[in-house]
Backbone as numpy.savetxt, mean C-alpha at the origin, in Angstrom:
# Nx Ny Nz CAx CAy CAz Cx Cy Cz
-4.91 19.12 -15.44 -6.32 19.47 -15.53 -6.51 20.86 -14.97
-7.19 21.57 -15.82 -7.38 23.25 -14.88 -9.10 23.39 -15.60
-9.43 24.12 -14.68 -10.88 24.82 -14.83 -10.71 26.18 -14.82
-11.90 26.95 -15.86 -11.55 28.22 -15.89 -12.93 29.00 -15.62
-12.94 30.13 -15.02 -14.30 30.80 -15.05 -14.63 32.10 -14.42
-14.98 32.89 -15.31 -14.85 34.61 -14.75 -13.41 35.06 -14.93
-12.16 34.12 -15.80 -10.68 34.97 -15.99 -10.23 33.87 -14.75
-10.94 33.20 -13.84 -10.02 32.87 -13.24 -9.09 31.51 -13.32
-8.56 30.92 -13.51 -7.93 29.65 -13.82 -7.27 28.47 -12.41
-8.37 27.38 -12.02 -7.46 26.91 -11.12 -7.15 25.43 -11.82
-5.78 25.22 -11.33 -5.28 23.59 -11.73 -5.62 22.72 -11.14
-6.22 21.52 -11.22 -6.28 20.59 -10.38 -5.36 19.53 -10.11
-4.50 19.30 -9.08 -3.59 18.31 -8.99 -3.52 16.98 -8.36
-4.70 17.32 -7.26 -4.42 16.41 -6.20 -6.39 16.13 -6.11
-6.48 14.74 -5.75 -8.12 14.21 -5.60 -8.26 13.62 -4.54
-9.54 13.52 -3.90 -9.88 12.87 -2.58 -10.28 11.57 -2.51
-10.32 11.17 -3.64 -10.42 9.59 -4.15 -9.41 9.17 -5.29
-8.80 7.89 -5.55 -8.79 7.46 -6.59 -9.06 7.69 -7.66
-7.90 8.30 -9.07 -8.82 8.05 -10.25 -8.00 7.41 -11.04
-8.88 6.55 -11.94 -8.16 5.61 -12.52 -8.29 5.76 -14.14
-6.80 5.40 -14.35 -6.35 5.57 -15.64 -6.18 4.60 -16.49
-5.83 4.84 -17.70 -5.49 3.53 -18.81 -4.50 3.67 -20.02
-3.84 2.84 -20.36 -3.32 3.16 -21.22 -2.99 2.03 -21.92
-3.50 1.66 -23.35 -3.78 0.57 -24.39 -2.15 0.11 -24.73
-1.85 -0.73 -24.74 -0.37 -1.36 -25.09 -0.72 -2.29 -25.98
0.45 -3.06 -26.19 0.56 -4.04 -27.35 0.24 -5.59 -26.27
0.33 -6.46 -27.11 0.45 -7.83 -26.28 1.62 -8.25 -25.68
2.73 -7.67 -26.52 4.31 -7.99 -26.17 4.35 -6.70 -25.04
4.05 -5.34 -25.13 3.94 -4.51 -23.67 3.79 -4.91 -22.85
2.59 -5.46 -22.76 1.89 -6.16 -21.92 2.62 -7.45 -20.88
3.15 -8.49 -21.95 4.14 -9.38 -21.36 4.93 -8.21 -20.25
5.40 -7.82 -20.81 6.76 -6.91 -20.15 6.30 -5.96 -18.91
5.45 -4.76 -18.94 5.20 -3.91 -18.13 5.50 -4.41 -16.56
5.87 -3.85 -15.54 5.68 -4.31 -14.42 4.74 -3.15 -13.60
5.10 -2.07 -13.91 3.67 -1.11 -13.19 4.12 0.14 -13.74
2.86 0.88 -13.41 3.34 2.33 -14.15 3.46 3.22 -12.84
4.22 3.96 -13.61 4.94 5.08 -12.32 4.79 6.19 -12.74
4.61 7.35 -11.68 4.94 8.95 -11.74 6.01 9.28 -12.13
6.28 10.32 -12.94 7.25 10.62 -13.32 8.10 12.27 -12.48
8.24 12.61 -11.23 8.00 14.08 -10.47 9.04 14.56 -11.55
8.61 15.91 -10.72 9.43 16.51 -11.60 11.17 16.59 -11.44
11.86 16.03 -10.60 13.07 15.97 -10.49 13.62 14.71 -11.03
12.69 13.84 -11.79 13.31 13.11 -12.55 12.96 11.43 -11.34
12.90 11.61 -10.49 12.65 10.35 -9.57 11.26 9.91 -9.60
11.12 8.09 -9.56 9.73 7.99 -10.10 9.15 7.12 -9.01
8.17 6.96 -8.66 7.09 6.60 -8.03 5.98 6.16 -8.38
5.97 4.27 -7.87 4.76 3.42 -8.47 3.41 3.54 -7.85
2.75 3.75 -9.13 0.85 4.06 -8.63 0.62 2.62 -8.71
-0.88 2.14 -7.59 -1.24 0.70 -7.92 -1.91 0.34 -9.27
-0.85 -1.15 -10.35 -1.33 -1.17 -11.40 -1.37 -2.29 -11.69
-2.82 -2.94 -12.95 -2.63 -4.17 -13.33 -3.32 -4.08 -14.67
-2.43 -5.01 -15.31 -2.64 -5.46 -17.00 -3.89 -5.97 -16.84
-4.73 -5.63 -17.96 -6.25 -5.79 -18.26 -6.60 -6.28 -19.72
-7.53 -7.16 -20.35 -7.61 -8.14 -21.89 -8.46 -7.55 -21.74
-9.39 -6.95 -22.71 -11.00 -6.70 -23.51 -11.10 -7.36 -24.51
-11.79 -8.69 -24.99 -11.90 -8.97 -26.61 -13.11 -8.10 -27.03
-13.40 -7.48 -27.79 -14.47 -6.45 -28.58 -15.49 -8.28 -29.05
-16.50 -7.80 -29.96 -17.19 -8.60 -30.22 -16.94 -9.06 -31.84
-15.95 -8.52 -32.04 -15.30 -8.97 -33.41 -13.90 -10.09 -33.29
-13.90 -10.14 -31.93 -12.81 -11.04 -31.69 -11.16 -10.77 -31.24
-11.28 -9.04 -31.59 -10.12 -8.45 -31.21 -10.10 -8.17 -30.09
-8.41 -8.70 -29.72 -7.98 -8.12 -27.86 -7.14 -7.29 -28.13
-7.71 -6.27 -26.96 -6.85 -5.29 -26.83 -5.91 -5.07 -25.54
-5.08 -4.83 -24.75 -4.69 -4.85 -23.89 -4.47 -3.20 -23.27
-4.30 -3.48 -21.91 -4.21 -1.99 -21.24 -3.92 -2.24 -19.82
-2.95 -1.16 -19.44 -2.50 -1.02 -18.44 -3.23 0.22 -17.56
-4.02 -0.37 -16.61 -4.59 0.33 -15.56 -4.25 0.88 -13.99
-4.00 2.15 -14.15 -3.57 2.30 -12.92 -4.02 3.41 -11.81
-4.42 3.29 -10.75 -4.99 4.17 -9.54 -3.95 5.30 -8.92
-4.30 6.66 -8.88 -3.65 7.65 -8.44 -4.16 8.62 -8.21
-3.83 9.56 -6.91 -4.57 10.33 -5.77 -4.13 12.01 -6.61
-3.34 11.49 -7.88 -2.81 12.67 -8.56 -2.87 13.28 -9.63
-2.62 14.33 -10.25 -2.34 14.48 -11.58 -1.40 14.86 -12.58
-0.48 13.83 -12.70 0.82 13.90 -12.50 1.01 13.26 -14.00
2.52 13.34 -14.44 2.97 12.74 -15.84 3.21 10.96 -15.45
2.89 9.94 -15.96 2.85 8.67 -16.01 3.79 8.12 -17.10
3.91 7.06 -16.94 4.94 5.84 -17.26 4.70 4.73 -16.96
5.24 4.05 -17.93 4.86 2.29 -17.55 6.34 1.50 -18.02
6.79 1.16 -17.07 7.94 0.54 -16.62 8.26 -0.97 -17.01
9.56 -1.57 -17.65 9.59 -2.98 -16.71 10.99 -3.21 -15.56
10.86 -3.39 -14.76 11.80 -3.75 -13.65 11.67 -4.64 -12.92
12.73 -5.43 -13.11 12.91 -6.77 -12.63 13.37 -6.42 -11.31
12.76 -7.36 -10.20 13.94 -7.49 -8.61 13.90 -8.86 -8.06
14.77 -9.08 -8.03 14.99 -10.30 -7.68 16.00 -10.53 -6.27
15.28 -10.91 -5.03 16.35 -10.71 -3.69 16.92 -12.07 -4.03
18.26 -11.88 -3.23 19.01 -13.01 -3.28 18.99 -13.96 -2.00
18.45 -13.65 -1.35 17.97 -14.36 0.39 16.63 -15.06 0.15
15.89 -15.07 -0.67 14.83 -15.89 -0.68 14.44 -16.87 -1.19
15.19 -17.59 -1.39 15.34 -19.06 -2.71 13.90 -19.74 -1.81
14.64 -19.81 -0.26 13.51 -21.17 0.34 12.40 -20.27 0.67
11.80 -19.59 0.57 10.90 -18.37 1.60 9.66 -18.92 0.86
8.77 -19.14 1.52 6.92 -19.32 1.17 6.70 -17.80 0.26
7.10 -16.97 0.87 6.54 -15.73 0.51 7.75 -15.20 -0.54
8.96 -16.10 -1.54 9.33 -15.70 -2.33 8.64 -14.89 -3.98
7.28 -15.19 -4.37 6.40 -14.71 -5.51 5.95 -13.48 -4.96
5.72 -12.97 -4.05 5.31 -12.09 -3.46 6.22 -11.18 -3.26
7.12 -10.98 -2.80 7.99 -10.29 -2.37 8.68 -9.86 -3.55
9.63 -10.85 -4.40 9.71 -10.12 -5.46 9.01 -9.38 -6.70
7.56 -9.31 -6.64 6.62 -9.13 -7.22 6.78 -7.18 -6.34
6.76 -7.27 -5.00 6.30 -6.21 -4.52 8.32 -5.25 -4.98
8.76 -6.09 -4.49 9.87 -5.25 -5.53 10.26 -5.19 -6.64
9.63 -5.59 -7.31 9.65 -5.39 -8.95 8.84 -4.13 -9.27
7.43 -3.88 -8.37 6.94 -2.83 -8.33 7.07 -1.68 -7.31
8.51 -1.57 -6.80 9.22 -0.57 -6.25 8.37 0.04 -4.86
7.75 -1.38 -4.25 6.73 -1.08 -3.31 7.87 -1.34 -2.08
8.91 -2.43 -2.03 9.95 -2.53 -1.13 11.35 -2.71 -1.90
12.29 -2.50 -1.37 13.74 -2.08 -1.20 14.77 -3.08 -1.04
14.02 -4.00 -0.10 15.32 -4.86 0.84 16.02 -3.75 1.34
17.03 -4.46 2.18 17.87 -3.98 3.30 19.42 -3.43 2.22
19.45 -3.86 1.03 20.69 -3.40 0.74 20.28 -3.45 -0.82
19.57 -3.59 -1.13 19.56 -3.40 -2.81 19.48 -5.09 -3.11
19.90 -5.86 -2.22 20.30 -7.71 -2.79 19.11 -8.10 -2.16
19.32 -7.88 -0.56 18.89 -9.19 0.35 17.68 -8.46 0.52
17.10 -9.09 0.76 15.58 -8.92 1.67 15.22 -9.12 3.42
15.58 -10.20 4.05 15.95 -10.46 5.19 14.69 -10.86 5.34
13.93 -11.75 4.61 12.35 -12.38 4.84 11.93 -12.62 6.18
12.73 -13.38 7.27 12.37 -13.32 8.56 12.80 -12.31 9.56
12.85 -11.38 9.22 13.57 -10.06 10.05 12.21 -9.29 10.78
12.02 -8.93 11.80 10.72 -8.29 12.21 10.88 -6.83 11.11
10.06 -5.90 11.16 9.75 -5.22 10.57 9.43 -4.08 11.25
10.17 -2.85 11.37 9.68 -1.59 12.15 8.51 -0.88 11.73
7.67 -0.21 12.72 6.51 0.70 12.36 6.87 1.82 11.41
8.18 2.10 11.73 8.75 3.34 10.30 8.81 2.13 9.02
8.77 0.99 9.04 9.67 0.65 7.79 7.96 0.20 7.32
7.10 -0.35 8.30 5.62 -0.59 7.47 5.02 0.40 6.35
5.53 1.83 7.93 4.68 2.95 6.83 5.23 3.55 5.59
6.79 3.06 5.31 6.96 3.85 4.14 6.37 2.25 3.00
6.62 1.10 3.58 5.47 0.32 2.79 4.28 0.79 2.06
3.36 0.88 3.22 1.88 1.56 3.15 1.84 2.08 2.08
2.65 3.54 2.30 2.26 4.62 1.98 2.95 4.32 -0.39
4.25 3.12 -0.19 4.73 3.23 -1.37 3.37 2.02 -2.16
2.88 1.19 -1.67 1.76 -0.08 -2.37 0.48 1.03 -2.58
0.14 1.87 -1.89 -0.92 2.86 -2.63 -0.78 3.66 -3.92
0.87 4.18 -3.87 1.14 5.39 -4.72 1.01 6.40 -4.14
1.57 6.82 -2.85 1.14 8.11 -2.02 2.51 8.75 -2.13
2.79 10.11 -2.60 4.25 10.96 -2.54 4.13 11.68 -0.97
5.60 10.93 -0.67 6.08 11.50 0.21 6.33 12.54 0.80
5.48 12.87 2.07 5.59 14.55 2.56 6.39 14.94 3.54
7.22 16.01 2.68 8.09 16.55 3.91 8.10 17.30 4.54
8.53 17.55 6.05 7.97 18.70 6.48 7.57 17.89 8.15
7.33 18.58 8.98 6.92 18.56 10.34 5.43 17.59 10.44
6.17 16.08 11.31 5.07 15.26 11.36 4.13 15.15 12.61
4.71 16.13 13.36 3.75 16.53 14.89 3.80 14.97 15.44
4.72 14.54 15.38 5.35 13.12 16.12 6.66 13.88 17.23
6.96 13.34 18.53 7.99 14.25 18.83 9.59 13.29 18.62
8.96 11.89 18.36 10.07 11.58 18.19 10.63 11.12 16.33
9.87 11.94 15.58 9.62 11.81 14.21 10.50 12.81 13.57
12.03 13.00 13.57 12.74 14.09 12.97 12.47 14.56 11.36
13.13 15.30 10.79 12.80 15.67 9.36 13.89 15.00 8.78
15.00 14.93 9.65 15.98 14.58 8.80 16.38 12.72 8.79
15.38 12.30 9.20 15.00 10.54 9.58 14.31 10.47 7.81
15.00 9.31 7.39 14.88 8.65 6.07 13.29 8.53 6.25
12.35 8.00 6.99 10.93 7.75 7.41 10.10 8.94 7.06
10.87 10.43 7.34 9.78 11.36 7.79 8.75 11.60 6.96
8.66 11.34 5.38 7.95 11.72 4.50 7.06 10.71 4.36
7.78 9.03 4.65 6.75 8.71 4.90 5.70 8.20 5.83
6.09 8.79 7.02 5.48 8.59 8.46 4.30 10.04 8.40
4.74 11.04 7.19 3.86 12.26 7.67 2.79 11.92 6.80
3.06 11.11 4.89 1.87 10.86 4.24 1.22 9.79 4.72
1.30 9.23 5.79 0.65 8.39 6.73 -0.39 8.73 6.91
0.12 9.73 7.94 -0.86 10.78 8.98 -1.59 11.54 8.45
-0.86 11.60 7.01 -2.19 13.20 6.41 -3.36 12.31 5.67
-3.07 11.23 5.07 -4.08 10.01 4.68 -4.65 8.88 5.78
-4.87 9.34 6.95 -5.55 8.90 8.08 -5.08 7.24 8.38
-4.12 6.71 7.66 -3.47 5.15 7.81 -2.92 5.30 8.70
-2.00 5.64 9.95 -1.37 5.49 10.74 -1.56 7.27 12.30
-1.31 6.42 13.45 -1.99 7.17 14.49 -0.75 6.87 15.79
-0.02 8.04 16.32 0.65 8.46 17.27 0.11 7.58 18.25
1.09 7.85 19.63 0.72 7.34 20.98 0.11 8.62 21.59
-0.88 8.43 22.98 -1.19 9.83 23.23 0.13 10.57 23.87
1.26 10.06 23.57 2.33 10.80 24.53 2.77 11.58 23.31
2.75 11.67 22.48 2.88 12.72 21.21 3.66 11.74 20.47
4.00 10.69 20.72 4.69 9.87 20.04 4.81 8.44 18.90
5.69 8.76 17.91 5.31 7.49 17.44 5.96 6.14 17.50
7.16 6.03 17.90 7.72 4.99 18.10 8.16 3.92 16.85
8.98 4.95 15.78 8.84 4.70 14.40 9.74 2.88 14.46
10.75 3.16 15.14 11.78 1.64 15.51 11.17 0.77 16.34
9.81 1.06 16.71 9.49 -0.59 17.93 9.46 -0.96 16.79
8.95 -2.15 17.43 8.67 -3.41 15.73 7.05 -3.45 15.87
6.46 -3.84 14.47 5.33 -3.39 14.57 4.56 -4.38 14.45
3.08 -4.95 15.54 2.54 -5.88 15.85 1.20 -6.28 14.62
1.32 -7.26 14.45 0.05 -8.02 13.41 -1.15 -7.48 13.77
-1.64 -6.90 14.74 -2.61 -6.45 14.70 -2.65 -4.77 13.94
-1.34 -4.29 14.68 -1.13 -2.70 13.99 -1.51 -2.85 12.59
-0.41 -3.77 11.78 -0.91 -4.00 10.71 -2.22 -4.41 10.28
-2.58 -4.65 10.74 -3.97 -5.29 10.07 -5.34 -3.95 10.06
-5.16 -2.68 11.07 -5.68 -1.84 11.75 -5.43 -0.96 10.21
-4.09 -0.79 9.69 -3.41 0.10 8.84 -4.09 -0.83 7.38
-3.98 -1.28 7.14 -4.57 -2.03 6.35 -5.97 -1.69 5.64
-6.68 -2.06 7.08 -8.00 -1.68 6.98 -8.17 0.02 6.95
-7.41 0.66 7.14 -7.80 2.05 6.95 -6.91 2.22 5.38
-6.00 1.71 4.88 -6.15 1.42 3.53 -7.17 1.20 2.22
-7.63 0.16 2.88 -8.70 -0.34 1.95 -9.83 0.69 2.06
-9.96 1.65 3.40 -11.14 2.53 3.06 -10.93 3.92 2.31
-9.56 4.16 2.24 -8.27 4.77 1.62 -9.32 4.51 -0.26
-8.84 2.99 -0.18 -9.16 2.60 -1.48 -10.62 2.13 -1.74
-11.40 2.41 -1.12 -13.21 2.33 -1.39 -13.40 1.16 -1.40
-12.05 -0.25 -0.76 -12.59 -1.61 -0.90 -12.70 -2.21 0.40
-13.09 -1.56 1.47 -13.14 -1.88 2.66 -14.74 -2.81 2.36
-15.10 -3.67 3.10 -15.89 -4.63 3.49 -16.81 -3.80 4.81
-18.38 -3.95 4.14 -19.03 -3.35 5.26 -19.58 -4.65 5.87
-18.99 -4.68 7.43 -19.38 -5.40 8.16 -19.97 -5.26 9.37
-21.38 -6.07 9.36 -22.22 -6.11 10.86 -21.42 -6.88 12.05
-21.44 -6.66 13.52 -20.95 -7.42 14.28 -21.36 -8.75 14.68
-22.31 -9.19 14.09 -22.60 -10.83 13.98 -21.11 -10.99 12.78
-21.33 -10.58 11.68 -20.05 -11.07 10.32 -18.89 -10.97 11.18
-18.22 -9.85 11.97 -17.17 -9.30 12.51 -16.77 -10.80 13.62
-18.06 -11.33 14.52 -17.93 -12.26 15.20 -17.81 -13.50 14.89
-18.48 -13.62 13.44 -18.36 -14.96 12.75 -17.44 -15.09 12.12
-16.06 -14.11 11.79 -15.03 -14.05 10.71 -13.57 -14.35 12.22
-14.13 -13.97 13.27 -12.89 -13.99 14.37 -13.23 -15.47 14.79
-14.10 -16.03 14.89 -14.81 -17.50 15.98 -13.61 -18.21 15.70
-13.02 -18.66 14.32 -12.16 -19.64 14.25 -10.76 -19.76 15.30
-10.56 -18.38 15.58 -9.28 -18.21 16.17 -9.45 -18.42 17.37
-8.31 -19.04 18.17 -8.91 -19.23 19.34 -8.11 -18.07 20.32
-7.02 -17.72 19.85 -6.70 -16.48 20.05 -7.14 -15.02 19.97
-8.66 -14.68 19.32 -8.85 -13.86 18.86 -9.24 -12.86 20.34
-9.61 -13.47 20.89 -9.80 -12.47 21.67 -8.71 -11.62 23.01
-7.30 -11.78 22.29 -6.38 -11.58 22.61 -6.05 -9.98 21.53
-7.34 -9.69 20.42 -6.87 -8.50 19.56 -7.78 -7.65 20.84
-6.71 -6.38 20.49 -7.37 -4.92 21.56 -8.67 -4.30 21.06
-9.66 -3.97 21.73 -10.74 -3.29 21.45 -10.67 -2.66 19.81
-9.59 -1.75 19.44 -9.74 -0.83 18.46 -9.54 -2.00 17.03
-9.06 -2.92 17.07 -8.66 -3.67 15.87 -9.67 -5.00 15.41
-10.24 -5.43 16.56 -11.26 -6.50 16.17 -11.41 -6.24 15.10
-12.12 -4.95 14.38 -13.24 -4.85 13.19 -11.80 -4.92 11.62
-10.62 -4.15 12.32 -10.01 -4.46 11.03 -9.40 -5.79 10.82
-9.29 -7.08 11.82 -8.44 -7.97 11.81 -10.01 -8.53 10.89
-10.94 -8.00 11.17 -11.94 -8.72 10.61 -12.25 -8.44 8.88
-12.12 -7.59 8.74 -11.93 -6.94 6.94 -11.11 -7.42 6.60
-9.50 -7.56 7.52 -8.76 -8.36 6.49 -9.17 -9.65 6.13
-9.47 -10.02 6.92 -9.85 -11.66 6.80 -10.69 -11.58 5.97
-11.90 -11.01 5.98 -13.12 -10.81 4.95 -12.10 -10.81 3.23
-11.29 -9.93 3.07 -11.13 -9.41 2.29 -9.84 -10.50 1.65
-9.18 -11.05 2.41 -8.06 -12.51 1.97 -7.19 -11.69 2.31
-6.71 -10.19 2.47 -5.34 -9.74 2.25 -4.42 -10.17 3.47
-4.92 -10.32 4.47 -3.96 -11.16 5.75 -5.14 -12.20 6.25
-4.11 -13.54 6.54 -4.75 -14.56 7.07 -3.97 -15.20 8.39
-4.98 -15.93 9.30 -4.42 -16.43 10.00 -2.65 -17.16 10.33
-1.91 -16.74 11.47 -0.46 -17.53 11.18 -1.04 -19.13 11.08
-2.15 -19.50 11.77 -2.58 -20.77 11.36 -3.95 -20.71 11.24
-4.55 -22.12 10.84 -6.15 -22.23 10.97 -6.56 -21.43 11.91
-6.07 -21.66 13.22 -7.21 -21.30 14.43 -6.52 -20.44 15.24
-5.42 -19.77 14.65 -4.44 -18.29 15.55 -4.58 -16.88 14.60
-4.31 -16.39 15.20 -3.93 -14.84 14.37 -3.12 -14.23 15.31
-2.24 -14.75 16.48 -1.25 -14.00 17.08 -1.30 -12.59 16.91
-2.21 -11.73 17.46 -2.26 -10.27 16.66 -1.14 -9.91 17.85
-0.57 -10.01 18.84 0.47 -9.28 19.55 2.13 -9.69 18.84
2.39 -10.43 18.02 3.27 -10.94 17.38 3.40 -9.89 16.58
């Protein structure tokens, strides 16, 4: 996209919101697609958030289309890729997981396994985060002191920070290897969803009436109440039971 005016010509590449795209497929596409991806220019590709969409017109014809959200303006593709971990036969969260690696949102630990009950580092959330949005990885100096350039994380611990999802210790630090607590997540989350314009506006009566069940809740730290509360609002994380949310876990 470029704008022109007075001789001068600027490109537009990059947006401060979401814009969302489409692209009409067949019914058999459709079966198949698993998400559409960026295409950079070195040939390596990167999944924007996407989902298959039916319109019947009023003549009875369906059409199908693949819709997808991106912060960019970049060349697109629509993919199918299968992943299938080999560690998760018994796992609750087997549909999920391979779903999120089919759409190149996680990796596993070796290309096979997944390691479903393995805690999860604050470096390994955020290159999560940052890959389930469609955010390209920035390289370059993350004003973390313990955040190197040459750490597999750095690009995506810095498009973290430049998209306001994730926040240092005041010691300049981020602590990319602790393991990272249910509430962190839920905090990152919620600055996601406002990322993505689907955050939940909530009064603190809703905020108090969405925590009451837990009897733990008031074990979350000052700064996270309101996002443990959007998630919940919103279904994307739920209690470890009816009446817990272990947010220090």
């Amino acid at each position: 996209i470029c704008c022109s005016y007075n001789g001068k010509i600027v490109y537009v590449t990059n947006f401060s919101s979401f814009v969302s795209r489409s692209i009409e497929v067949s019914a058999a596409q459709a079966a198949q697609i698993t998400t559409a991806v960026v295409v950079e220019q070195d040939g390596s590709l990167r999944q924007v958030p996407t989902k298959l969409v039916s319109k019947t017109d009023s003549s009875g014809v369906t059409r199908y289309y693949a819709v997808f959200q991106s912060l960019t303006n970049s060349s697109y593709a629509l993919i199918h890729n299968v992943a299938e971990f080999s560690d998760i036969s018994a796992s609750w969260a087997k549909e999920a997981i391979n779903d999120m690696g089919s759409r190149m949102i996680i990796t596993g630990v070796d290309g096979e396994n997944f390691e479903p009950d393995r805690d999860i580092t604050r470096a390994e959330f955020a290159a999560v985060i940052v890959r389930a949005l469609g955010l390209k990885p920035i390289c370059g100096n993350t004003n973390f002191s313990d955040v190197s350039t040459s750490d597999w994380y750095c690009g995506y611990i810095s498009a973290a920070s430049q998209y306001g999802l994730i926040n240092g210790y005041d010691d300049g630090t981020f602590k990319p290897n602790d393991n990272i607590t249910r509430e962190e997540v839920m905090t990152i989350v919620e600055r996601a969803m406002k990322l993505t314009k689907l955050a939940p506006s909530l009064t603190e009566k809703k905020i108090a009436d969405l925590l009451a069940p837990y009897t733990d809740s008031k074990e979350l730290s000052s700064w996270s109440s309101r996002s443990a509360a959007a998630c919940l609002e919103i279904g994307i994380i739920k209690g470890r039971t009816t009446n817990t949310l272990c947010p220090k876990d």
